[in-house]
C-alpha angles and dihedrals in degrees: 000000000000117000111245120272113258114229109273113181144315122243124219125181106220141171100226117019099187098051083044096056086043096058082044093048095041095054096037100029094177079082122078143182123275140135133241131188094355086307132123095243137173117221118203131193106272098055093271121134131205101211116208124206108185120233135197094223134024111291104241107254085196152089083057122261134194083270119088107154145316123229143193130224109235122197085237114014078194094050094051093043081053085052094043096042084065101051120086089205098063133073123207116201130213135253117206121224104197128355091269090075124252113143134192122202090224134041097230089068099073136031111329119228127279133207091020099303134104109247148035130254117218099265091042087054091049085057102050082050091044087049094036091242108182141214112264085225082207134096113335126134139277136172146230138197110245135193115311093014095298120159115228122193125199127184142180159262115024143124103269140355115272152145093274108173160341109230108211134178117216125198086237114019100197090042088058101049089060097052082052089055101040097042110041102008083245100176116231122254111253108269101358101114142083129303091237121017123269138207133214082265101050101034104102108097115185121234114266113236091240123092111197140211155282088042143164083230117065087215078060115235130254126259115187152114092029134165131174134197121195134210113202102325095317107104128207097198118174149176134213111281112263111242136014106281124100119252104264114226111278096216109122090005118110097271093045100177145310126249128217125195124243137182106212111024100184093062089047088056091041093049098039090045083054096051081047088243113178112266109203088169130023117220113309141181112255115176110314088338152055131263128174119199124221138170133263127211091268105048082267109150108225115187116210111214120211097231117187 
């Protein structure tokens, strides 16, 4: 067995890498700028890297794609939306809190989340009012628009300040988790599976009928069913896409791919060519080593980084 990739980096087309890696810099200042196989890069604290490609035009951030968002922990999610309240450059987004429209700018000011998840459907918003449920008015998440129209989660509280997370949707959450699994050993996130184990035959849960809140979408989004794997203590958490349509590939959109790091690449290829995984790239030279890039349940590109 080979032991599981560790997460490697994120890639991100942009149209201007440096101003990119400065915003980044600039709002979670324990990052800073580097470089890594010939490309702009920014390197934060827990050996995880944000690799940059430059672009002549805006990368397309729809149709939608596997990739949704990354994220970083933060020691006080209130304490940086304070910070971030205060700074021009920086725009903060809604989240809306019913389908009528009011909206926080952090979880953690309006019902917290029941069940495990982080919302609320209506009637479980009528109860918390019914039951005068209130706001923790501590931690929670919130999000910001970063360079080239990424959305950019933070969320609090935590320990340190660190590259936490890349949020996905799948077509089918608990299918994916097992390809994950099967695939590349990814373990599963704690909590974050089904009720009762699946198969590859009975994998494919249906999406419930209720949206919950807070959301980035007044109509509230859905969040089952959801799943998540990790690699190192990077996770890749994600819900069920959000319409009917199927996630479209991420290669040249804003989010292009994530990269996982491997020892030994040529047993990857041999194993993953074995299990008839989806090639997009045979190997391939990047910087001073090799990568090779496949292709995930959703149409998601994910690179595998020769790492010695």
């Amino acid at each position: 067995m080979l032991p599981p990739p560790s997460f490697h980096h994120l890639h991100l087309n942009s149209v201007d890498p440096a101003a990119a890696i400065d915003f980044y810099v600039r709002h979670f200042p324990t990052s800073k700028a580097t470089a890594w196989g010939g490309l702009p890069a920014l390197a934060c604290p827990n050996d995880v890297l944000v690799l940059f490609t430059r672009v002549a035009s805006p990368a397309p951030t729809s149709p939608q794609t596997a990739l949704w968002h990354f994220g970083w922990h933060v020691p006080d999610s209130r304490a940086s939306l304070d910070a971030y309240k205060a700074r021009r450059d920086l725009t903060l987004l809604p989240l809306y809190t019913t389908d009528a429209g009011g909206s926080v700018l952090v979880s953690s000011d309006t019902w917290p989340g029941t069940g495990g998840v982080p919302g609320r459907t209506k009637a479980q918003i009528a109860e918390a009012q019914a039951t005068d449920v209130q706001p923790t008015r501590s931690g929670g998440f919130g999000y910001m628009r970063g360079p080239d129209g990424a959305l950019v989660e933070y969320a609090g509280n935590h320990p340190a300040e660190r590259f936490n997370h890349v949020h996905m949707f799948q077509d089918d959450p608990f299918c994916a988790q097992l390809w994950y699994q099967k695939h590349l050993g990814a373990p599963v996130f704690a909590g974050r599976t089904s009720g009762t184990p699946l198969t590859e035959a009975t994998c494919r849960v249906p999406r419930p009928p209720d949206r919950s809140w807070p959301a980035l979408e007044r109509d509230g989004m859905y969040r089952a069913p959801s799943a998540a794997v990790v690699f190192g203590d990077v996770a890749l958490p994600w819900y069920v896409r959000q319409d009917d349509r199927p996630l479209a590939p991420t290669r040249g959109h804003l989010y292009d791919h994530i990269a996982l790091g491997v020892g030994d690449l040529d047993a990857w290829i041999a194993r993953l060519r074995g299990e008839g995984v989806t090639f997009l790239e045979p190997p391939y030279a990047l910087g001073d080593t090799r990568a090779v890039m496949i292709e995930g349940p959703s149409r998601e590109a994910l690179e595998l980084v020769e790492v010695r």
